[in-house]
N, C-alpha and C positions, 0 to 999 in steps of 0.2 A: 162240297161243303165239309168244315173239320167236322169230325167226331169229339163229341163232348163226353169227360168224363164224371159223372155225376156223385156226391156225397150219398150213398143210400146207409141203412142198419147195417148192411156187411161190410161197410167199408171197414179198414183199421189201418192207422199211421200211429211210427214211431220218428221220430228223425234221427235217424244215426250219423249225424255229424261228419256225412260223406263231403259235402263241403262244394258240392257242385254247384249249388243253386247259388253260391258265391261268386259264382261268374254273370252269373245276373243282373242286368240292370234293373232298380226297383226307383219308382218314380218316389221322388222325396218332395211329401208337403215342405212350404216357407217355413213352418215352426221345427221342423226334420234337419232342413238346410241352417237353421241359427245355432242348433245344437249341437251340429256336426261340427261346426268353425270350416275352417281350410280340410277338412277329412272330407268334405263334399266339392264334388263338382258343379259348380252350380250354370253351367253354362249349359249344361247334359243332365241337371237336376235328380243324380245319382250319386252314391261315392264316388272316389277316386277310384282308380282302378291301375292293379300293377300287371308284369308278366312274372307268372311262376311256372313251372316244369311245360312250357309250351302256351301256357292258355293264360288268357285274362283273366282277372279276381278283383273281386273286392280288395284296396287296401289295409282292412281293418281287419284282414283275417290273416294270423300270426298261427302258421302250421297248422294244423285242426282246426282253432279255434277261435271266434271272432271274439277280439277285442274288445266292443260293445254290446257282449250279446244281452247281457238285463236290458239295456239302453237301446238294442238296435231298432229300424226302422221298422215302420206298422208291416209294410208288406213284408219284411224278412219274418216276423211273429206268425203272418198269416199262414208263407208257402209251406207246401205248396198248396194251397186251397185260397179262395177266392167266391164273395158271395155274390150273385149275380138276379136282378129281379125278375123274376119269372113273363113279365108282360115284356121285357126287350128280349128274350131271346124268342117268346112266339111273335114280336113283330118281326123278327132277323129271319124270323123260317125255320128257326132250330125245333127241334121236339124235344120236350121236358122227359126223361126217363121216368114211368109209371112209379117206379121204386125209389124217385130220389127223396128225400128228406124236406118237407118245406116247410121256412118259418117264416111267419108273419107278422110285422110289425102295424100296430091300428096305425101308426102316421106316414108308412112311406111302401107299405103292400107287402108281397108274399118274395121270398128268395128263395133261390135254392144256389146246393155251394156246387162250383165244380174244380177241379184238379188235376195238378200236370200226374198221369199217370207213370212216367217214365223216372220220379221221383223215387230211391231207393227204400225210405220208411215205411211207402203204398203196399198196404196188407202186413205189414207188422203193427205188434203190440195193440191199443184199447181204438173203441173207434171214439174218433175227435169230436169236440162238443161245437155242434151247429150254431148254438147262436153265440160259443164266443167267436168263431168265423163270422158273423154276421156283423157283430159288434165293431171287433175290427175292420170290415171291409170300411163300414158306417162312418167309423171314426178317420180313418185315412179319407175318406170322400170330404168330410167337414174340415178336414184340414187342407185339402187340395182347395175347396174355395174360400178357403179363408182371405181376407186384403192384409198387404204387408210386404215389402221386400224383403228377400232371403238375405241382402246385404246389412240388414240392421239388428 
């Protein structure tokens, strides 16, 4: 089973603009895919993606720096962290770390965040605020089920 890495009080992230996670596919809500126009794939419901020094990337990201980063997509705001509710990972068998951070919303239960570890900001600068990870995760959920095609 993976190892889960959990948001606790020690954590701390910076993003230093290494630009790796721009090789990442991020699933884009319909309202994601209208705003992006043609800059989305919408058949792979990601950007576009080009080859730069060997690797695949986002299109949108010009040297360092993406394009739309005010603008970009919820899961790009989020990584690397991601809110997950605490009742599916103990139905999946995982164990919640004693230490991890948990927030609770009265309409939709308790989360806690976890994170790709191997992300180069992990353990620099201030530690990240839980519930706007939650907010976000939240908000990317409401828009994945939103009705509407990405073509209109």
């Amino acid at each position: 089973m993976a190892e889960l890495k959990f948001l606790t009080p020690s954590t701390k992230f910076r993003c230093t603009r290494c630009t790796r996670c721009c090789s990442l596919d991020v699933m884009l809500s319909d309202p994601e895919i209208r705003r992006l126009g043609a800059r989305a794939d919408r058949r792979w419901r990601t950007t576009k993606k080009s080859f730069r020094d060997g690797r695949l990337v986002c299109s949108l990201l010009e040297g360092d720096a993406c394009t739309i980063y005010k603008e970009r997509p919820i899961l790009c705001r989020a990584f690397p962290f991601i809110a997950i509710p605490v009742s599916e990972l103990l139905e999946s068998g995982f164990q919640v770390d004693q230490d991890a951070i948990r927030v609770s919303l009265a309409d939709t239960g308790t989360y806690v965040i976890i994170y790709e570890p191997e992300c180069p900001g992990i353990g620099e600068g201030e530690p990240p605020d839980p519930v706007e990870i939650l907010d976000l995760t939240i908000r990317h959920l409401r828009e994945m089920s939103e009705k509407g095609s990405p073509d209109h």
